[in-house]
Kinemage of the C-alpha trace (Angstrom):
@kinemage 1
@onewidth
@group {chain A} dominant
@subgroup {mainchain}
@vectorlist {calphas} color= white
{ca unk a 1} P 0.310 -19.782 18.113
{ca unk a 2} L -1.131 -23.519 19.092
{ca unk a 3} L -4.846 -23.263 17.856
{ca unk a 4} L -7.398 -24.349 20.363
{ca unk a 5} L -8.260 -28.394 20.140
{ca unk a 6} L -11.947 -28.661 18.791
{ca unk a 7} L -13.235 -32.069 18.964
{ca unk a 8} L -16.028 -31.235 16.604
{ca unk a 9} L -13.917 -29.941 14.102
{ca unk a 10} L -11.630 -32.833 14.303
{ca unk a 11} L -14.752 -35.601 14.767
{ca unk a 12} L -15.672 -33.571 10.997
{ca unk a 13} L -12.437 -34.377 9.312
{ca unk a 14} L -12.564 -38.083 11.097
{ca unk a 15} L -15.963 -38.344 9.677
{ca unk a 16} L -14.449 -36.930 5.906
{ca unk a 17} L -11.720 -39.643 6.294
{ca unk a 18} L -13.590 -42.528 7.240
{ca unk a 19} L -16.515 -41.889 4.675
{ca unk a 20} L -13.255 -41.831 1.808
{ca unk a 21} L -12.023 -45.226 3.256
{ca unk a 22} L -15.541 -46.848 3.382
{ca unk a 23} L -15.617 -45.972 -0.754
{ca unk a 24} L -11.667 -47.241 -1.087
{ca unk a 25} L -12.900 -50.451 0.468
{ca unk a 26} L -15.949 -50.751 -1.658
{ca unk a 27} L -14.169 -50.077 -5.214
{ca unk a 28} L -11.733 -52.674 -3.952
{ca unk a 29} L -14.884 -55.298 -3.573
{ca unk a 30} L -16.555 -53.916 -6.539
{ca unk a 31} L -13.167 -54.813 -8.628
{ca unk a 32} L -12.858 -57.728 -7.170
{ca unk a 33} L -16.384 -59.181 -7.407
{ca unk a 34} L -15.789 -58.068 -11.420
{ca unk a 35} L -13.223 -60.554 -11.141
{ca unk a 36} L -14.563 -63.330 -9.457
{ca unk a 37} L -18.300 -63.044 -9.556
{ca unk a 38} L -19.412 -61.335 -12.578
{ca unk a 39} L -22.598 -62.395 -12.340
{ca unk a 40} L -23.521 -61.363 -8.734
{ca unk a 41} L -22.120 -62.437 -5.526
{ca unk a 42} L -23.559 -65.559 -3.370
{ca unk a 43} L -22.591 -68.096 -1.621
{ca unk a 44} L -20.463 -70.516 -1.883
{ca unk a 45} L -17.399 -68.400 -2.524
{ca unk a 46} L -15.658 -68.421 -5.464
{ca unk a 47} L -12.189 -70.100 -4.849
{ca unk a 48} L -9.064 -67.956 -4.499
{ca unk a 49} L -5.762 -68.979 -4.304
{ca unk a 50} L -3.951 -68.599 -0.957
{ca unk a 51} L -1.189 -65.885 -1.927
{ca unk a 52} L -5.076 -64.153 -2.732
{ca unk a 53} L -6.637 -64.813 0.949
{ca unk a 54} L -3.501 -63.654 2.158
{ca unk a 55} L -3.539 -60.689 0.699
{ca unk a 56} L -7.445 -59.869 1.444
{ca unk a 57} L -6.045 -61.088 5.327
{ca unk a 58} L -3.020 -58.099 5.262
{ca unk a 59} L -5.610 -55.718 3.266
{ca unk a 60} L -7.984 -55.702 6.246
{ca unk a 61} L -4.687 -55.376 8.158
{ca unk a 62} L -3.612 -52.685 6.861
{ca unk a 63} L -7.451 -51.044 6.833
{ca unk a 64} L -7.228 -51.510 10.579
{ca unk a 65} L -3.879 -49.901 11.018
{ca unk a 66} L -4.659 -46.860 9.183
{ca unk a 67} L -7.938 -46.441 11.175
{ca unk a 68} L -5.946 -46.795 14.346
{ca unk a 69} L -3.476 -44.306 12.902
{ca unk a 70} L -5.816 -41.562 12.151
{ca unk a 71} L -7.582 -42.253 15.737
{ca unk a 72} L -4.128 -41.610 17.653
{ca unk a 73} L -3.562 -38.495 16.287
{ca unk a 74} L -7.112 -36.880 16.763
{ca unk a 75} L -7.526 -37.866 20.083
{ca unk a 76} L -5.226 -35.884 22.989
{ca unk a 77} L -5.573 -38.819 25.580
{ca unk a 78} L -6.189 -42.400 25.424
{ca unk a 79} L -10.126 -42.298 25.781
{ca unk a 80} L -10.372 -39.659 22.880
{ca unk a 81} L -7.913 -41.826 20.898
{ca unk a 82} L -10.136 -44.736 21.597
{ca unk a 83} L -13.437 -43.051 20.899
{ca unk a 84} L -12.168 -41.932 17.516
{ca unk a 85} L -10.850 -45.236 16.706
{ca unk a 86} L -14.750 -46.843 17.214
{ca unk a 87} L -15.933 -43.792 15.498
{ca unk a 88} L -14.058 -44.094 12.602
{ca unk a 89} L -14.441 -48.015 12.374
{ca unk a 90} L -18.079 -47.379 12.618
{ca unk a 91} L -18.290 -44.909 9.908
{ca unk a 92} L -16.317 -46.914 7.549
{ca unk a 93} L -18.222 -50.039 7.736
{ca unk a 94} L -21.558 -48.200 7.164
{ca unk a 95} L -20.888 -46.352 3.932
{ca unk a 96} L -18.887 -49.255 2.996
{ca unk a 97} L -22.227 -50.951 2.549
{ca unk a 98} L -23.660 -47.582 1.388
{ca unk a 99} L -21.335 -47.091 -1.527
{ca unk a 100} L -21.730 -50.444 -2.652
{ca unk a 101} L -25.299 -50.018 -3.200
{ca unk a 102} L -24.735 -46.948 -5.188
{ca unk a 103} L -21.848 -48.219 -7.050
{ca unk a 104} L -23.524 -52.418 -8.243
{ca unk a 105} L -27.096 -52.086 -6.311
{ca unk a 106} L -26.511 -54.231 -3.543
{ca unk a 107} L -27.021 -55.399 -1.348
{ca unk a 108} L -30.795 -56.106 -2.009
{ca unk a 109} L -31.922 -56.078 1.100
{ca unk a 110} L -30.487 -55.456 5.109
{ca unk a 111} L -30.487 -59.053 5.750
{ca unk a 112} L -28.517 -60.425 2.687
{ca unk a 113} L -25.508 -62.335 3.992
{ca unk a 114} L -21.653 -61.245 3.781
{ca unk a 115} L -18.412 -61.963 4.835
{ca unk a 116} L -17.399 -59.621 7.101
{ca unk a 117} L -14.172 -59.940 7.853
{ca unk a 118} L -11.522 -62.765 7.836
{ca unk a 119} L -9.302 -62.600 10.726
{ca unk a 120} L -8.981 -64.419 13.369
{ca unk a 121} L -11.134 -66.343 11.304
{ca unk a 122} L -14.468 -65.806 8.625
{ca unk a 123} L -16.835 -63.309 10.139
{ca unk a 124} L -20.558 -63.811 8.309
{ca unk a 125} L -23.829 -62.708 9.089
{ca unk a 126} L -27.042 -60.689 7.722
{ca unk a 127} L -25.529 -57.071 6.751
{ca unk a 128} L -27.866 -55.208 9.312
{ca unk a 129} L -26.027 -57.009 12.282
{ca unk a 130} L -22.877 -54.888 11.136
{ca unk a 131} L -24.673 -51.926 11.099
{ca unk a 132} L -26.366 -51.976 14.327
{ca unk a 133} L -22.909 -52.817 16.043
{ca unk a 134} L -21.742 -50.096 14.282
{ca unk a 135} L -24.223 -47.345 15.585
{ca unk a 136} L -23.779 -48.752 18.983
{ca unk a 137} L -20.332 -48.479 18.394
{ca unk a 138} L -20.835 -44.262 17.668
{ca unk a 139} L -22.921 -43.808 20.719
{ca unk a 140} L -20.320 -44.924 22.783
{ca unk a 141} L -17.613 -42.804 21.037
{ca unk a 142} L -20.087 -39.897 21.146
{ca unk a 143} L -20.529 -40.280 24.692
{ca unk a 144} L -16.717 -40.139 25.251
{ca unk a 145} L -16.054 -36.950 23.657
{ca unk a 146} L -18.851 -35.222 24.831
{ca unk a 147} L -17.935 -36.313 28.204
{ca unk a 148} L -13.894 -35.290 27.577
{ca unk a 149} L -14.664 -32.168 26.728
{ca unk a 150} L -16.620 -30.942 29.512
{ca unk a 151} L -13.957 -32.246 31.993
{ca unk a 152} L -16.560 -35.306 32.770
{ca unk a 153} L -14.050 -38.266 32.593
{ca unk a 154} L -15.935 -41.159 32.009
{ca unk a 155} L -15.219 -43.884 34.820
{ca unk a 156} L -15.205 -47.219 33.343
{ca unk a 157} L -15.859 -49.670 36.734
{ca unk a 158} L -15.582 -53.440 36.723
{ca unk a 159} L -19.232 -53.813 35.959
{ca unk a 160} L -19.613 -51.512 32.860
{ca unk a 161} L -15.740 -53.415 31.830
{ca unk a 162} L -17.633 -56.807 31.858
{ca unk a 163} L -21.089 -55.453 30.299
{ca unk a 164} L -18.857 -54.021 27.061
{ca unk a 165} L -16.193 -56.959 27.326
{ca unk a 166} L -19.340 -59.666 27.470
{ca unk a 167} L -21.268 -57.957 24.718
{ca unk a 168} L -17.807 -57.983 22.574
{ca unk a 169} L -17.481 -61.800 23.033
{ca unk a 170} L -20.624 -62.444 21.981
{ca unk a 171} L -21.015 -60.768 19.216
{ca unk a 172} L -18.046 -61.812 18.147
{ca unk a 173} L -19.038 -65.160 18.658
{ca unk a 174} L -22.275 -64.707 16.728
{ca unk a 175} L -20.481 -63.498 13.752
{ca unk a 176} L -17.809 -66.981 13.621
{ca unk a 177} L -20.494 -69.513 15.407
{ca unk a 178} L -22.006 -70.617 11.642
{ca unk a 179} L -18.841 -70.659 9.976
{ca unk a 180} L -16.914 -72.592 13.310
{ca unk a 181} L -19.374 -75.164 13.343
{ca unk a 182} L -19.453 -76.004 9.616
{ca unk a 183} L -15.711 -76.143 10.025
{ca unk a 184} L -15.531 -78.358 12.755
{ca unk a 185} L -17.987 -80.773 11.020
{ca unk a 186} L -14.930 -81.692 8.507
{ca unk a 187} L -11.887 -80.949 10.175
{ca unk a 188} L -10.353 -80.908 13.819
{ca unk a 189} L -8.719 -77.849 15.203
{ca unk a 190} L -5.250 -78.918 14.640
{ca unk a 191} L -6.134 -78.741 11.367
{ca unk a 192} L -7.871 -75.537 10.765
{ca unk a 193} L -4.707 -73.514 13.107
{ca unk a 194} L -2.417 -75.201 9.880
{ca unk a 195} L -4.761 -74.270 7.578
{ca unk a 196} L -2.284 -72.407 4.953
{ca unk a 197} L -1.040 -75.745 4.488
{ca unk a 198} L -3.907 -78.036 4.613
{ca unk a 199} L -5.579 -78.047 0.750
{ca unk a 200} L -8.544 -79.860 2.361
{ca unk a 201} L -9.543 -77.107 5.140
{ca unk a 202} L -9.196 -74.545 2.302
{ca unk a 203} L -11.189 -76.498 0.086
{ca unk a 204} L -14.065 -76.931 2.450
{ca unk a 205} L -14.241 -73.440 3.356
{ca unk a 206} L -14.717 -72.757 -0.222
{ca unk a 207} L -18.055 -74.660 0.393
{ca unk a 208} L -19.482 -72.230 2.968
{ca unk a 209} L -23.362 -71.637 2.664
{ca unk a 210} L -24.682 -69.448 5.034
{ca unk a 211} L -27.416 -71.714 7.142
{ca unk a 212} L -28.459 -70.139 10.225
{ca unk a 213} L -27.699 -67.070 11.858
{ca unk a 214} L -27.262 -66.835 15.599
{ca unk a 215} L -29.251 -64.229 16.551
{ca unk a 216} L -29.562 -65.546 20.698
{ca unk a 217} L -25.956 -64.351 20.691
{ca unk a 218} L -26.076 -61.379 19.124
{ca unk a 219} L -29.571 -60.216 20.659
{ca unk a 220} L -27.804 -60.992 23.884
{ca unk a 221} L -24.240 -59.254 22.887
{ca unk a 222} L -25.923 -56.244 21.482
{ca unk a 223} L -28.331 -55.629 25.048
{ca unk a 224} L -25.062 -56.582 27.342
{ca unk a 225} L -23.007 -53.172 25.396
{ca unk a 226} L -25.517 -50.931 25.265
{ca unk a 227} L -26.722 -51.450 28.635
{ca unk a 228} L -23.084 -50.802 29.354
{ca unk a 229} L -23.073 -47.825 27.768
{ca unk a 230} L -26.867 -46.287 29.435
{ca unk a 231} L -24.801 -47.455 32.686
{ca unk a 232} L -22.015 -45.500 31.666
{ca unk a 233} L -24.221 -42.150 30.989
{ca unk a 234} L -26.000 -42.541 34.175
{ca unk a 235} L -23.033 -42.558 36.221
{ca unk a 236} L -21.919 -39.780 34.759
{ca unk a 237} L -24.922 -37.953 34.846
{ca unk a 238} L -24.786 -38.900 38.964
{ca unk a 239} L -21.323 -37.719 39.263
{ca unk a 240} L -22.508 -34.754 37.772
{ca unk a 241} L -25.156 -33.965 40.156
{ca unk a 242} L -22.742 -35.033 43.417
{ca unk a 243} L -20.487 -32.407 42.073
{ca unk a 244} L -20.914 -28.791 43.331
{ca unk a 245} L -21.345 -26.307 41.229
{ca unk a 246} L -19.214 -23.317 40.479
{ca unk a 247} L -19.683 -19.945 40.923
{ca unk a 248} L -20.987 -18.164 37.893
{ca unk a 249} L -18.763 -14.509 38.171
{ca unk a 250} L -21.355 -13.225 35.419
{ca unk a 251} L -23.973 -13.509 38.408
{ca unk a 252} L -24.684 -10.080 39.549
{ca unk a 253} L -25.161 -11.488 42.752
{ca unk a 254} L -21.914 -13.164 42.370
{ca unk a 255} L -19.419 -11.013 45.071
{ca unk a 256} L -15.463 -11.812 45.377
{ca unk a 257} L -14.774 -13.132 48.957
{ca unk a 258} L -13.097 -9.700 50.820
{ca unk a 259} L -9.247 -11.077 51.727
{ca unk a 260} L -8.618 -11.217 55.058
């Protein structure tokens, strides 16, 4: 017999499984910064070979695949699948963070600065602006579900589409606009696309100190999504209220039309 699809009890074992990836990823880092920086991390990086970037590059590959792997099977249509996938994302970048502080006591404080990520290219900002994105990110996926289950399918219009794909772009932009810019003051972008073969780009990068953070862009990212996403629950909640309601049979007033 098929048991009955719970999206609580599978948003609990998503939860279980993103939690255990967010403390893989940070005993990775914690080995690695034993390596590399044994007497804290800061900035400018220590220098890595490239067969190393390129395997941190196919690590966070990988991270993203499995994520997206464990997503597809929890959800049972492509709005669950995508709900679980930000979910899970979300929840693995925040104990990520969490774990490390447990594990080596830091970061010190929400706005140290960290890489983020490396592809397309270096992601770096203050760690809060990860976790905020991240939390957004779980509203949304919360507000998915919850919708999917009461058979309340969330209709994403052209507006809410450019509030969530605006917001995207510019955080996205916030996180890459210090790094891009220090880039571009040494090298063209013909050179930084052939980077794995240019010694000089890599070289430079190596030299990355955090300066300024963007925060116009993400202040402005952050308000475009979730106002995409209070759009989103209001027309929902409107939809709801156009819709007429059904007969409760466990009305006593409630009477079965007589066939005629």
């Amino acid at each position: 017999m098929q048991r009955e699809y719970s999206w609580k009890r599978t948003l609990l074992w998503v939860s279980f499984y993103s939690i255990a990836m967010g403390f893989l990823e940070s005993a990775v880092v914690v080995y690695l910064r034993r390596i590399y920086y044994p007497y804290g991390f800061d900035f400018p990086l220590v220098s890595m070979d490239v067969a190393g970037v390129i395997t941190e590059i196919t690590r966070e590959l990988a991270t993203m695949i499995m994520l997206l792997s464990v997503s597809i099977l929890s959800g049972n249509n492509g709005r669950q699948r995508f709900a679980y996938f930000l979910y899970s994302f979300a929840l693995w970048d925040i104990f990520y963070y969490v774990f490390l502080y447990f594990l080596i006591d830091w970061p010190s404080s929400l706005m140290t600065w960290d890489i983020l990520f490396l592809i397309p290219v270096s992601w770096a900002g203050p760690i809060i602006t990860p976790v905020i994105v991240s939390f957004t990110m779980i509203a949304l996926a919360l507000l998915i579900l919850i919708s999917d289950t009461k058979n309340r399918r969330l209709h994403f219009n052209f507006i809410i589409w450019c509030f969530f794909v605006m917001g995207s772009l510019l955080l996205f932009l916030s996180f890459i606009w210090d790094y891009s810019n220090y880039l571009l003051e040494y090298h063209n972008i013909k050179e930084l696309l052939h980077f794995w073969d240019n010694r000089a780009v890599y070289e430079t990068a190596n030299n990355f100190i955090p300066n300024k953070f963007n925060w116009f862009l993400f202040m402005s990212g952050e308000i475009l999504f979730v106002t995409g996403i209070v759009f989103l629950a209001f027309r929902r909640n409107s939809e709801e209220k156009q819709t007429p309601s059904q007969p409760n049979k466990e009305n006593p007033y409630y009477h079965t039309p007589l066939n005629t």
